[in-house]
C-alpha positions in Angstrom: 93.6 113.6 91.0 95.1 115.4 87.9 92.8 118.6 88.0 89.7 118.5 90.1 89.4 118.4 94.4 91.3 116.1 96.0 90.1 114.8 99.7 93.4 113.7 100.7 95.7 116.9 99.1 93.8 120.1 98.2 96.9 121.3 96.8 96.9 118.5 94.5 93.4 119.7 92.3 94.7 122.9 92.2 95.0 123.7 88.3 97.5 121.5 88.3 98.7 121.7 84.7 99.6 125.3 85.6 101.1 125.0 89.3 104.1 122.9 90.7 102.5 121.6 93.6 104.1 120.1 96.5 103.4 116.4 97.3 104.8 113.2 99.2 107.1 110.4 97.5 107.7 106.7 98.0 111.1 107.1 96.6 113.1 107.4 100.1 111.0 104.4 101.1 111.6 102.5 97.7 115.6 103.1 97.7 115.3 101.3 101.4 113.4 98.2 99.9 116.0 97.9 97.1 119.1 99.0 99.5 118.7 97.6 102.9 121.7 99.2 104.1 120.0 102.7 103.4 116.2 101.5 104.9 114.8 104.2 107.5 118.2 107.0 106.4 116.5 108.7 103.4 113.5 111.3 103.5 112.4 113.9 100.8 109.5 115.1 99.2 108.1 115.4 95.7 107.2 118.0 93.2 104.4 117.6 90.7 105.4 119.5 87.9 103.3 120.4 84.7 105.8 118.1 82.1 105.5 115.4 80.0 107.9 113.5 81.3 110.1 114.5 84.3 109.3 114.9 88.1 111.4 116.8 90.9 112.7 115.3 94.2 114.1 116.4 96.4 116.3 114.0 98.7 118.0 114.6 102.1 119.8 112.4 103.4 123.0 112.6 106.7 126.1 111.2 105.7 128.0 109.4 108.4 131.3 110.8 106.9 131.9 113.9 105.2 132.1 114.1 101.7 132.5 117.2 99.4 130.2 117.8 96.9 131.8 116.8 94.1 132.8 113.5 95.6 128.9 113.2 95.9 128.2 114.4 92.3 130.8 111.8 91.0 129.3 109.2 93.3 126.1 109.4 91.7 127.5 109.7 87.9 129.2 106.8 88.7 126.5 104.9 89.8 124.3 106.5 87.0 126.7 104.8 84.4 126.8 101.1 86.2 124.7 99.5 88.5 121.8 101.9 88.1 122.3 102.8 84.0 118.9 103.3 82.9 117.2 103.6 85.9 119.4 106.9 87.2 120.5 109.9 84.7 123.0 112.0 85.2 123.9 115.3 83.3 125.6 118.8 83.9 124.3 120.2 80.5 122.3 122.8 80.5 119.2 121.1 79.8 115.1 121.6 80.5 112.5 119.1 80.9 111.8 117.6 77.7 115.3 117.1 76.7 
């Protein structure tokens, strides 16, 4: 529901084009359908956001090592630029949604 009552999320008809509201993702449970090695070790939650074209989520996940977190910003650049080009962007400019 974009606007208008919701019997699963009443957060979710709540003027939405003015309010970021809260909501559930299939993301974590995606990336463990498309890497099996990750399946069941991702969780987060979504953000509905009153954009064109962007969304907000916001993963958690436990590393079994430690990494700092620019090893963990490079990792994702990295894999922003191969494997998952066009699928995962990657930027440190100071940019907003529409950009």
């Amino acid at each position: 529901t974009v606007d208008g009552p919701s019997s699963k999320d009443w957060r979710g008809g709540r003027a939405a084009s003015f309010n970021i509201i809260p909501s559930s993702t299939g993301a974590a449970k995606a990336v463990g359908k498309v890497l099996p090695a990750l399946n069941g070790k991702l969780t987060g939650m979504a953000f509905r956001v009153p954009t064109i074209d962007v969304s907000v989520v916001d993963l958690t996940v436990r590393l079994e090592k430690g990494a700092s977190y620019d090893e963990i910003k490079a990792a994702i650049k990295e894999e922003s630029e191969g494997k998952l080009k066009g699928i995962l962007g990657y930027t440190e400019d100071d940019v907003v949604s529409t950009d």
